[in-house]
C-alpha positions as a Markdown table, in Angstrom:
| # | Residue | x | y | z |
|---|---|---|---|---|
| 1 | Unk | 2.6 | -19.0 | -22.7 |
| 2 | Unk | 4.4 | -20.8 | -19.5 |
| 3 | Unk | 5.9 | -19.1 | -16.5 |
| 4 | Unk | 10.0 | -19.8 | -16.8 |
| 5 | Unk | 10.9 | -18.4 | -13.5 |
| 6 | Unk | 10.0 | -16.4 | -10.1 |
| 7 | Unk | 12.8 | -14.9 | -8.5 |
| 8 | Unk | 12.7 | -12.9 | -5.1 |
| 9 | Unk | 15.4 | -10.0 | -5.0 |
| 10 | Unk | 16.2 | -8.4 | -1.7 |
| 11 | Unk | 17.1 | -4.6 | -2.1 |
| 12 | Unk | 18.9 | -2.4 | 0.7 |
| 13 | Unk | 19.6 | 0.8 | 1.2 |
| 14 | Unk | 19.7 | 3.4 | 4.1 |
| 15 | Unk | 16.4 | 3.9 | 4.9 |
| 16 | Unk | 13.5 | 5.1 | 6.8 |
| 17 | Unk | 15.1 | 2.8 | 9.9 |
| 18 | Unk | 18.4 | 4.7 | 9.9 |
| 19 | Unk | 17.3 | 7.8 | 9.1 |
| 20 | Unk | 19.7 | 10.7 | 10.3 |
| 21 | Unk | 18.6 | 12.6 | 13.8 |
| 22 | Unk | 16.7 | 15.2 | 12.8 |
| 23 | Unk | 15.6 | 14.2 | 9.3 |
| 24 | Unk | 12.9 | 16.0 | 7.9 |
| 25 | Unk | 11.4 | 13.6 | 5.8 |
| 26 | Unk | 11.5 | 9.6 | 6.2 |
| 27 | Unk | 14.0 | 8.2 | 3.6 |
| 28 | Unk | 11.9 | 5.0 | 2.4 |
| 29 | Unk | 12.6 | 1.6 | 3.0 |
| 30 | Unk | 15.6 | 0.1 | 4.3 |
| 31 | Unk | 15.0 | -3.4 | 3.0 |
| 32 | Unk | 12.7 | -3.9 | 0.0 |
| 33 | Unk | 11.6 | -7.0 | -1.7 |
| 34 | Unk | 10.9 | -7.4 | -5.7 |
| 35 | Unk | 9.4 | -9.9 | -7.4 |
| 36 | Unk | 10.3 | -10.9 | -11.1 |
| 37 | Unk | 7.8 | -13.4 | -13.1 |
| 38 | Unk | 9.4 | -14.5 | -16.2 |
| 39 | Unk | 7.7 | -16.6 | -19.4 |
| 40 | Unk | 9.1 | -18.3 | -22.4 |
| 41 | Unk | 7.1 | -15.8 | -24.3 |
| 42 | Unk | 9.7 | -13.0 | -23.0 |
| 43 | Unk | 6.9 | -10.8 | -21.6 |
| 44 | Unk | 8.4 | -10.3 | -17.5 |
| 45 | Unk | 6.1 | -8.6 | -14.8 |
| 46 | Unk | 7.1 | -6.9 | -12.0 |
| 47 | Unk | 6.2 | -5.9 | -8.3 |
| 48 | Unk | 7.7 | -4.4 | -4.9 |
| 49 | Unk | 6.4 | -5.7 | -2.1 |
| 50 | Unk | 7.7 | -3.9 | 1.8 |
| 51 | Unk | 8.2 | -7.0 | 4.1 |
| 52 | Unk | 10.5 | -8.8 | 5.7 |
| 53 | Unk | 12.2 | -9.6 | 2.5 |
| 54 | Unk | 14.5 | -12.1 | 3.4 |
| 55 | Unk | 11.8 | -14.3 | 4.9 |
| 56 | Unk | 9.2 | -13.5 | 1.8 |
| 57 | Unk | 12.4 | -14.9 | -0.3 |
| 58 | Unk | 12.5 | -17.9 | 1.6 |
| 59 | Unk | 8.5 | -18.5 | 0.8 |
| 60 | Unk | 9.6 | -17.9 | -2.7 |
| 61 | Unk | 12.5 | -20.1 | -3.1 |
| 62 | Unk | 11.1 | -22.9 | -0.3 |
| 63 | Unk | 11.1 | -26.7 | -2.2 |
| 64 | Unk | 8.0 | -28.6 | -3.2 |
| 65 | Unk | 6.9 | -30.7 | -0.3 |
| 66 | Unk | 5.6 | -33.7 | -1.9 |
| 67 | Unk | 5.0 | -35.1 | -5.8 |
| 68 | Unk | 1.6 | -35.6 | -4.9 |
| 69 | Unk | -0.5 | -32.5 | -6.5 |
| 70 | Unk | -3.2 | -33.6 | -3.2 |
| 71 | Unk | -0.5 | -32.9 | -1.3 |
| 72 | Unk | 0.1 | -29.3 | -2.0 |
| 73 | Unk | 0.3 | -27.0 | 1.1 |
| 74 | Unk | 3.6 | -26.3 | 2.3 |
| 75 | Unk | 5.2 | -25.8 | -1.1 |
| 76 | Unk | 7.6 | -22.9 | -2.3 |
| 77 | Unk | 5.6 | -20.4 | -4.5 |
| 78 | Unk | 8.4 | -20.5 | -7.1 |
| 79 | Unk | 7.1 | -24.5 | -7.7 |
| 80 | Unk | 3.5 | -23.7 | -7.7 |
| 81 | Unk | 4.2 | -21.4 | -10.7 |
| 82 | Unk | 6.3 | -22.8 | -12.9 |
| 83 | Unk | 5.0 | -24.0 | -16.2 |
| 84 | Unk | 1.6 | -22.5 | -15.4 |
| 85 | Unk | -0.1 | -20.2 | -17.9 |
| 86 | Unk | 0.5 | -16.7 | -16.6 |
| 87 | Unk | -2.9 | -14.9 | -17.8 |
| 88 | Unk | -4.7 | -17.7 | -15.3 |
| 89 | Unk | -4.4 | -14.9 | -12.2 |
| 90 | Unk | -7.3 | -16.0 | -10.6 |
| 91 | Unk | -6.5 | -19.7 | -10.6 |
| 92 | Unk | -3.1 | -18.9 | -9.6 |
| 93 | Unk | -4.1 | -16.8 | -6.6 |
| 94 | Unk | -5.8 | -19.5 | -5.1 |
| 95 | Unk | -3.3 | -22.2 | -6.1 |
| 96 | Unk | -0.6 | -19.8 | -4.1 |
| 97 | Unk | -2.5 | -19.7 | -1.4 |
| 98 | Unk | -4.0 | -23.2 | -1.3 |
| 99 | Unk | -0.2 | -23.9 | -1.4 |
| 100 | Unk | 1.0 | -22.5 | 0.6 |
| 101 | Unk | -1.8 | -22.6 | 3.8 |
| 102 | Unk | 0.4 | -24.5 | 6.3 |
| 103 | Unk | 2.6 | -21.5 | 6.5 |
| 104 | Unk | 1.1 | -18.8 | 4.8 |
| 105 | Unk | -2.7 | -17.2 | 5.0 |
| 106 | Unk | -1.7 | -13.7 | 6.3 |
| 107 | Unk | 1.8 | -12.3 | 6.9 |
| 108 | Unk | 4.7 | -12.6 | 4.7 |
| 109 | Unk | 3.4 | -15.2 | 2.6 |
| 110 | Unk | 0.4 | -13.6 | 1.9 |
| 111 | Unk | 2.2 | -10.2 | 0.8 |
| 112 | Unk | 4.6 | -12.6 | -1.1 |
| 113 | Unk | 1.6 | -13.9 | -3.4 |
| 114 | Unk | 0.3 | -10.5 | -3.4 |
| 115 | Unk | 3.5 | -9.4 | -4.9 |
| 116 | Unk | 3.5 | -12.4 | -7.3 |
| 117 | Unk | -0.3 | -11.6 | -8.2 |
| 118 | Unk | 0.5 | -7.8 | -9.2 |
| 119 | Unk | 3.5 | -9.3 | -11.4 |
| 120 | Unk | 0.6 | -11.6 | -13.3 |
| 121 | Unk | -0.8 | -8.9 | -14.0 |
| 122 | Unk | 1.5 | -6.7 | -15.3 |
| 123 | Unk | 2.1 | -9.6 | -17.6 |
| 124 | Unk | -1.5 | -9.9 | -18.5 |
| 125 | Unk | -1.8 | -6.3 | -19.6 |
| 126 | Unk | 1.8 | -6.7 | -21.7 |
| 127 | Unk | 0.3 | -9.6 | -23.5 |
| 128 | Unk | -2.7 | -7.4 | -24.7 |
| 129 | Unk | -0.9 | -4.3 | -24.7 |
| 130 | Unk | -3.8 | -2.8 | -22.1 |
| 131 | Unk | -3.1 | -0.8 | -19.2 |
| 132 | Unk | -4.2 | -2.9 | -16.1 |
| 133 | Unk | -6.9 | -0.9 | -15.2 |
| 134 | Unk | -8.7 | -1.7 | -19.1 |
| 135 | Unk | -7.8 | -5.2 | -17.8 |
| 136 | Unk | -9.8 | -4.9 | -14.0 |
| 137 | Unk | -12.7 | -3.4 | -16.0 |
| 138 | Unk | -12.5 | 0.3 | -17.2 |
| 139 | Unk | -11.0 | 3.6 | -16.7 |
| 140 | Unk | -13.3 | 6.3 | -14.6 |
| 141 | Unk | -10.7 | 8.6 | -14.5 |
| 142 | Unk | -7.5 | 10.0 | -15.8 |
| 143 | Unk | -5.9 | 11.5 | -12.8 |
| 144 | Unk | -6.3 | 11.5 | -9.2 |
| 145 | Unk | -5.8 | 13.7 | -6.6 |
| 146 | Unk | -2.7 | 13.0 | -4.5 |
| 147 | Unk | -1.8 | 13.5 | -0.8 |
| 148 | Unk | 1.7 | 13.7 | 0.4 |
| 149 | Unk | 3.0 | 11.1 | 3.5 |
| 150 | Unk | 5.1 | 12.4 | 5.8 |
| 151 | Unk | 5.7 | 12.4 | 9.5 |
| 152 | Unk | 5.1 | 14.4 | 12.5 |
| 153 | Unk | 7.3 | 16.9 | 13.1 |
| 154 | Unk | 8.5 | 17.3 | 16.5 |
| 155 | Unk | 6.9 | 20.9 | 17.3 |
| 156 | Unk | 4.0 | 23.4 | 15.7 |
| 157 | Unk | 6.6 | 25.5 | 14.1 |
| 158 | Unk | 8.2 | 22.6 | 12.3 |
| 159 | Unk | 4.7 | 21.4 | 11.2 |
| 160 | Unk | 3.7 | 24.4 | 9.8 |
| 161 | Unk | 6.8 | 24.6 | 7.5 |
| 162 | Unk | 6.4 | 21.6 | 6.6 |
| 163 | Unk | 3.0 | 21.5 | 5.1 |
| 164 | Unk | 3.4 | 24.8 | 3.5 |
| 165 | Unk | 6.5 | 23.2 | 2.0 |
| 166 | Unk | 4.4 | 20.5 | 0.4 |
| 167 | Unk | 1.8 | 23.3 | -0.3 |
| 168 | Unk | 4.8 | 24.9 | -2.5 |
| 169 | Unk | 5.4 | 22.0 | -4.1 |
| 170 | Unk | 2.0 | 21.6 | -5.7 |
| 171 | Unk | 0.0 | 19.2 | -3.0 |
| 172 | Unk | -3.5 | 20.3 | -2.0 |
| 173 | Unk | -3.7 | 17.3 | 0.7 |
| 174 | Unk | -1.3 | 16.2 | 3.2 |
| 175 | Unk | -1.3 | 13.3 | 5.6 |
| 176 | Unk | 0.8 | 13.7 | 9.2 |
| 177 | Unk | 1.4 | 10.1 | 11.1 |
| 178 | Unk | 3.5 | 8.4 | 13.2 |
| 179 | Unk | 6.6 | 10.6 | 14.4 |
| 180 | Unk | 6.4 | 12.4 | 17.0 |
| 181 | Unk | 2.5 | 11.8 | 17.8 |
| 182 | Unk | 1.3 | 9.9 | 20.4 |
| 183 | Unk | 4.3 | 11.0 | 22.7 |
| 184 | Unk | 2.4 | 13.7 | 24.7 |
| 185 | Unk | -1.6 | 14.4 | 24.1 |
| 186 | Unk | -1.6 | 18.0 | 24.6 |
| 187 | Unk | 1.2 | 18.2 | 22.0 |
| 188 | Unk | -0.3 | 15.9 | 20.2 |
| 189 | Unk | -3.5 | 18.7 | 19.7 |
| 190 | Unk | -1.4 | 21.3 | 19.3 |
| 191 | Unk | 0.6 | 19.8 | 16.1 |
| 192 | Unk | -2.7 | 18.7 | 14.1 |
| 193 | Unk | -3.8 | 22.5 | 14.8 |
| 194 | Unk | -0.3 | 23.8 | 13.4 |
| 195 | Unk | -1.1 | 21.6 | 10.1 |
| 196 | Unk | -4.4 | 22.9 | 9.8 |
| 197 | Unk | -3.5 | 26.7 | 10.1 |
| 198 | Unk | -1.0 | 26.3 | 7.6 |
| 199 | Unk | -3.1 | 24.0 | 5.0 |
| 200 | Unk | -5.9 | 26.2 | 5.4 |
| 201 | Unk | -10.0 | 25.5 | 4.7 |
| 202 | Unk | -9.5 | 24.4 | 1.2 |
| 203 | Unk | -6.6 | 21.8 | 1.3 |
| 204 | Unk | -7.5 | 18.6 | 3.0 |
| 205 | Unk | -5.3 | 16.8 | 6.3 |
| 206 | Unk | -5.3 | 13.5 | 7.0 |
| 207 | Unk | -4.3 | 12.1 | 10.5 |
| 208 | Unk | -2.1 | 8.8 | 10.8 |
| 209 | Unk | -2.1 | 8.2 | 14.9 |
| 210 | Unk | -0.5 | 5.1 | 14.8 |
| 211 | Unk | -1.4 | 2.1 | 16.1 |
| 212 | Unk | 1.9 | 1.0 | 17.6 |
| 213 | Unk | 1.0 | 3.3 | 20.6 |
| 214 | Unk | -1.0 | 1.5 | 22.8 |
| 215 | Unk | -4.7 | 2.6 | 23.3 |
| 216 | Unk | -8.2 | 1.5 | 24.5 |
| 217 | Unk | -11.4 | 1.8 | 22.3 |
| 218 | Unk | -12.3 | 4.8 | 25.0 |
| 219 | Unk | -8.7 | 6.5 | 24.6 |
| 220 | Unk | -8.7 | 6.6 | 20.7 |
| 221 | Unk | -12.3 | 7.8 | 21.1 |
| 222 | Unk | -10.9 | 10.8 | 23.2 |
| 223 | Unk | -8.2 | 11.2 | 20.5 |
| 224 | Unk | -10.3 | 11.6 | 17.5 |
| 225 | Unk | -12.6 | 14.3 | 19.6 |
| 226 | Unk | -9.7 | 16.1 | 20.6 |
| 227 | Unk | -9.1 | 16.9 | 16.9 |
| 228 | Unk | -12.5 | 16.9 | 15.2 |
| 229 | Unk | -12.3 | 20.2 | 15.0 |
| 230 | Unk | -9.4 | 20.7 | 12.7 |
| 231 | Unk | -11.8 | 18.6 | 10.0 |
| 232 | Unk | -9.3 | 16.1 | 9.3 |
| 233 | Unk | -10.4 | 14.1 | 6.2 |
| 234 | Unk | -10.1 | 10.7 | 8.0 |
| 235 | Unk | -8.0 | 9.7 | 11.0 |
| 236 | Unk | -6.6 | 6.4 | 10.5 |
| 237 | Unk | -5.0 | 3.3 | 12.6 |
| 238 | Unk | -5.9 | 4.4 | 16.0 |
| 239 | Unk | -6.5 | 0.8 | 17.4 |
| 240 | Unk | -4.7 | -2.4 | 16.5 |
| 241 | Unk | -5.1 | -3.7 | 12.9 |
| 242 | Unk | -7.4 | -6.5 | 14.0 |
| 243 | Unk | -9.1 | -4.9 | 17.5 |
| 244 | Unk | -12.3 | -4.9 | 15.4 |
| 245 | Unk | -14.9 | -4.1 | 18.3 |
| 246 | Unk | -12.6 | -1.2 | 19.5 |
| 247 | Unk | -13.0 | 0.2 | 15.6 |
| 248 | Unk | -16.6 | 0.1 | 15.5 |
| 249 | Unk | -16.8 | 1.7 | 18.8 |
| 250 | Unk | -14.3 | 4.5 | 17.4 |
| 251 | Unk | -16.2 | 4.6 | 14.2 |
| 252 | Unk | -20.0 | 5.1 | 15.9 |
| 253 | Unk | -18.4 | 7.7 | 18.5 |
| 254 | Unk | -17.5 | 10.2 | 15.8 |
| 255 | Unk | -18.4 | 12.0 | 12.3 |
| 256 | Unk | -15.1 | 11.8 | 11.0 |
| 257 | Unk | -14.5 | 9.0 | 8.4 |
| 258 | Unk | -12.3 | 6.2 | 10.5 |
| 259 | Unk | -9.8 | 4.6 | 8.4 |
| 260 | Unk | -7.8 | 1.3 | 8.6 |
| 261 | Unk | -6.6 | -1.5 | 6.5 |
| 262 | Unk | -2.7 | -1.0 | 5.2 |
| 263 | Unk | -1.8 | -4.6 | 7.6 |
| 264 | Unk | -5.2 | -6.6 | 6.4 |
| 265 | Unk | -5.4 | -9.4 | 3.9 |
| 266 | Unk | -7.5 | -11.3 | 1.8 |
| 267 | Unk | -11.4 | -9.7 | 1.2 |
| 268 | Unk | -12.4 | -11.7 | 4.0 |
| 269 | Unk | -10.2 | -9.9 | 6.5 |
| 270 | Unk | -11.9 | -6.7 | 4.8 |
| 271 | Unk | -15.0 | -8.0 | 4.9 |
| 272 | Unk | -14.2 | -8.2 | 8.8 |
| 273 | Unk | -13.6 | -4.3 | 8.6 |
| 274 | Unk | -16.4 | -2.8 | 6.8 |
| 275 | Unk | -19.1 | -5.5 | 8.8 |
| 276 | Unk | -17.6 | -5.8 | 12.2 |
| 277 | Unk | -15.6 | -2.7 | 12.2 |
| 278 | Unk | -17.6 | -0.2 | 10.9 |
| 279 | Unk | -14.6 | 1.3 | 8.7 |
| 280 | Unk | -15.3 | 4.2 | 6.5 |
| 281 | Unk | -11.8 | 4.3 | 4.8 |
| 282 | Unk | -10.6 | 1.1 | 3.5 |
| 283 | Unk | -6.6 | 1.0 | 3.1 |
| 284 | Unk | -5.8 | -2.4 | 1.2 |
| 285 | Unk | -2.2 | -1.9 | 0.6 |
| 286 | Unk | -2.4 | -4.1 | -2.7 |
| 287 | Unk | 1.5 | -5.6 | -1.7 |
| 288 | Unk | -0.3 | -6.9 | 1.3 |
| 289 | Unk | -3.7 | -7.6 | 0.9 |
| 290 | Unk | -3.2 | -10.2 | -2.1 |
| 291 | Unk | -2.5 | -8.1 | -4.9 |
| 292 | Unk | -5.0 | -6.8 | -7.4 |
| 293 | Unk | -6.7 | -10.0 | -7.2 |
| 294 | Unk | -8.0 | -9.6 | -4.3 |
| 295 | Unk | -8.1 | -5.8 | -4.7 |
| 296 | Unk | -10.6 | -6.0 | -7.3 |
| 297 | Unk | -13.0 | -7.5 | -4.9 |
| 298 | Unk | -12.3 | -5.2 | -2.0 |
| 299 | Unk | -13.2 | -2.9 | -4.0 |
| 300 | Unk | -16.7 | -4.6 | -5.3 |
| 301 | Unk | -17.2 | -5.1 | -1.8 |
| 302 | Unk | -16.6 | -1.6 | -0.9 |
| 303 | Unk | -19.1 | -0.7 | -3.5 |
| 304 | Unk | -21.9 | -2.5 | -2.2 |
| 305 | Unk | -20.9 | -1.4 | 2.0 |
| 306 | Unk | -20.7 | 2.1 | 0.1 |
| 307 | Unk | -17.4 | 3.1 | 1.7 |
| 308 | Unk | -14.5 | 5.1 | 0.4 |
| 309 | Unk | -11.5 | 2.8 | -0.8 |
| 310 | Unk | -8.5 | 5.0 | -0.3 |
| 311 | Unk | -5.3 | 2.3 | -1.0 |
| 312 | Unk | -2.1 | 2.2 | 1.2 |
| 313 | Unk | 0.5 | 2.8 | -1.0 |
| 314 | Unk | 4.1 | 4.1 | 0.7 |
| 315 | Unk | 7.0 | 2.0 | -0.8 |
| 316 | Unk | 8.0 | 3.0 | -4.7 |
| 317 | Unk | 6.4 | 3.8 | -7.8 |
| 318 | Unk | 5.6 | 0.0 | -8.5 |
| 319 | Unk | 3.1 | 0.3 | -6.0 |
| 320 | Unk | 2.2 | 3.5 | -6.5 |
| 321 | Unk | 1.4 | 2.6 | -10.2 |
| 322 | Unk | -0.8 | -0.4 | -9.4 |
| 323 | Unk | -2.2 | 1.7 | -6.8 |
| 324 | Unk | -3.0 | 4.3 | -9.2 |
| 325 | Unk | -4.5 | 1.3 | -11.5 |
| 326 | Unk | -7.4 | 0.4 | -8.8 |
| 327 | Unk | -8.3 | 4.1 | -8.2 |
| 328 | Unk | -9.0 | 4.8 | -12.1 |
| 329 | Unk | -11.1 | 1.2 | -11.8 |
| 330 | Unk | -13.0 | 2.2 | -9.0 |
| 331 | Unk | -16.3 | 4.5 | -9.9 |
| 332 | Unk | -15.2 | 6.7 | -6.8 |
| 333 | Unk | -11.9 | 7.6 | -6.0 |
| 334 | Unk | -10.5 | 10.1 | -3.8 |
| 335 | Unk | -7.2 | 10.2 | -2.9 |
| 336 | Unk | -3.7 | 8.6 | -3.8 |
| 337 | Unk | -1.4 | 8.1 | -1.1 |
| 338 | Unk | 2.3 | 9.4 | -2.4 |
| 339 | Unk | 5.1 | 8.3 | -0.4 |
| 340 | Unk | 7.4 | 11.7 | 0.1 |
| 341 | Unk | 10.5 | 9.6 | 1.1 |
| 342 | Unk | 13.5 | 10.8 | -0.8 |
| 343 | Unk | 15.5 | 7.3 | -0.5 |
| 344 | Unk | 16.0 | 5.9 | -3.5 |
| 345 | Unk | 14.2 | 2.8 | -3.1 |
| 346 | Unk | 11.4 | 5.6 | -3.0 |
| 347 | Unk | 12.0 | 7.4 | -6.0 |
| 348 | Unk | 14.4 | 6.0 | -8.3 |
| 349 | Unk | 13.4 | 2.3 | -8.9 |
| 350 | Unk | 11.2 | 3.1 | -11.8 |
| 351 | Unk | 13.3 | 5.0 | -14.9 |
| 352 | Unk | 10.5 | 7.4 | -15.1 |
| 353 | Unk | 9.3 | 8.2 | -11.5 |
| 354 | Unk | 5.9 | 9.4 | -10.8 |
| 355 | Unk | 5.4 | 13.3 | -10.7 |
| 356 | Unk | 3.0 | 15.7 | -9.0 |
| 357 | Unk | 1.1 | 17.5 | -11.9 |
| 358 | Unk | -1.1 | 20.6 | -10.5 |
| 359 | Unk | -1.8 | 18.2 | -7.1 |
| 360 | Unk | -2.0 | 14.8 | -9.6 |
| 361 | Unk | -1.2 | 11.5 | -10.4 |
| 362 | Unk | -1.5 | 10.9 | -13.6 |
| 363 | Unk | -2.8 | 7.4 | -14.3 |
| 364 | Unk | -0.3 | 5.7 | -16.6 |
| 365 | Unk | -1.9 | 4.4 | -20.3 |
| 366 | Unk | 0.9 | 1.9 | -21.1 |
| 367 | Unk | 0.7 | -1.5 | -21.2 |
| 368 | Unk | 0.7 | -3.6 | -17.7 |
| 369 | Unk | 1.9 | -0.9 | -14.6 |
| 370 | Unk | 2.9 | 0.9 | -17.5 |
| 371 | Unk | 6.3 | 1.7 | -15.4 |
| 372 | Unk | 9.7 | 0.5 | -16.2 |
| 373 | Unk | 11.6 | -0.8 | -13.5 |
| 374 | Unk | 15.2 | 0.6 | -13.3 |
| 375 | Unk | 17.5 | -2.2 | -13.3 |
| 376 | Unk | 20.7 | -0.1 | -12.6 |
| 377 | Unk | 19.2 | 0.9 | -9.4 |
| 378 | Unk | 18.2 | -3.0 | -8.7 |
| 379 | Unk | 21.4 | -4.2 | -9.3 |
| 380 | Unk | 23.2 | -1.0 | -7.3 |
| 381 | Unk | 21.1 | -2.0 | -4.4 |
| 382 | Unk | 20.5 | -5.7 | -4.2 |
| 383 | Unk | 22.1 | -8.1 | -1.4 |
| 384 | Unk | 20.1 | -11.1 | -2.0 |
């Protein structure tokens, strides 16, 4: 079996970005990338990936630099691919990024071949009709426990409807970020208390401060105390995604589990997190990190550090189902983050789109992903 093809479509719709004033939920992406792997044995594999999608296109599409197979570096991903076996995802990882170094290693090349990687691998588990999970190693579990992703709400009213809106609609964990936190510190104490009240002892809040708001080691250490007593299960991105000192400061000022990782790659950039960072919560987001590949061997690593791998997962059911994938591989698994976005890039680009069952996930059982991408919505919503 030969890869034929890998094409990089751009999706758009009106998203999260140009949400309407006053929104209540976040309506997904605006711009979404998927990749499509094709072989001559007719088996295709699919993957989302939330980038800059024209520019992860261009790393797809880019010409071969030079004949010389010594010479690869600054190749298009598209030519390191073709005619290569498709099962080889290992080998093909590194031949991506070896392939790619002069202009890839993190960033949109690097959640490119993460993309490409979870594609393999959807192909893999299609060629032995296996979910990918039986594929990583085994299957721990059949179902796991999923927290809704939202936003702040603007006052403690509004964040107590909310949550006992997701409440209603079967959650038993919630996670606030972003929003309207970070705008006023007093505020920003009195929304986490609203959620809490209204989740109650037995339902479990995350915290999402987000790191886009500019803050010393000492001022997110002052953030997570000014919470810790609303028992938050982990309060994640308070720093900058690579001010490693400033996490392990955060980390050893507190009990609360510290949480980071959706913006790292590779398992040596979470090596970085768990050794230098002191992270409890590792958040490989696998369209980002390098795809299950490299997932795999967070997650090995996680094992051995004995922290809690909790993946990113916030752009559609793709994701979510490769997400869900890892979590049934891993011995321990918590959480699965579900995206509550209402765009259609959200929650219509699989035919059968994930559903809460009694505050689960169910992991799916057919063959790769074991989700069928929904290629009336793909063509309704592609400009590139």
């Amino acid at each position: 079996m030969k890869i034929t093809d890998v094409e990089f479509m751009v999706l758009k719709s009106e998203g999260l970005y140009n949400k309407p004033e006053g929104a209540e939920e976040p309506l997904g992406p605006t711009y979404m990338g998927l990749v499509k792997v094709t072989t001559d044995a007719g088996l295709v594999g699919y993957s989302d990936v939330e980038t800059s999608a024209p520019v992860a296109k261009a790393c797809v599409d880019a010409p071969k630099w030079s004949k010389d197979p010594g010479m690869e570096f600054m190749d298009g991903l598209r030519s390191l691919l073709i005619g290569e076996n498709p099962l080889e995802v290992e080998r093909l990882w590194y031949r991506m990024y070896r392939g790619s170094i002069y202009y890839g290693r993190r960033g949109a090349a690097l959640q490119t071949i993460s993309a490409i990687d979870i594609a393999l691998w959807d192909i893999c588990g299609k060629f032995y009709q296996q979910p990918i999970h039986i594929l990583l190693g085994g299957k721990w579990r059949e179902k796991v426990k999923a927290y809704g992703s939202t936003l702040f709400r603007p006052t403690p009213q509004a964040m107590r409807d909310a949550a006992k809106a997701y409440l209603d609609q079967g959650f038993q964990a919630v996670k606030f970020g972003w929003g309207d936190f970070g705008k006023d510190h007093r505020m920003d104490v009195r929304l986490v208390e609203a959620a809490r009240e209204a989740l109650g002892d037995r339902n479990d809040l995350m915290v999402d401060t987000g790191w886009f708001v500019e803050r010393t080691a000492k001022e997110a250490i002052q953030v997570v105390r000014s919470i810790e007593q609303f028992a938050p299960y982990f309060v994640e991105e308070l720093l900058h995604p690579e001010d490693y000192d400033g996490y392990r400061q955060v980390a050893e000022s507190t009990h609360l589990r510290i949480a980071c990782g959706e913006q790292e790659a590779t398992d040596w950039g979470f090596q970085m997190l768990i050794e230098r960072g002191g992270i409890d919560v590792l958040q490989p987001d696998l369209s980002r990190c390098g795809g299950l590949t490299i997932g795999r061997k967070i997650v090995h690593m996680a094992e051995r550090a004995n922290r809690l791998v909790i993946p990113h997962s916030w752009s559609s059911d793709l994701l979510t189902a490769a997400s869900l994938h890892l979590l049934a591989f891993q011995r321990r698994a918590e959480f699965v983050e579900f995206n509550t976005s209402q765009g259609p890039l959200s929650r219509l680009l699989v035919r059968d789109p994930l559903t809460l069952q009694d505050g689960f996930l169910a992991v799916p059982t057919g063959p790769g992903l074991g989700v069928e991408v929904n290629h009336d919505v793909v063509d309704q919503y592609r400009v590139a």
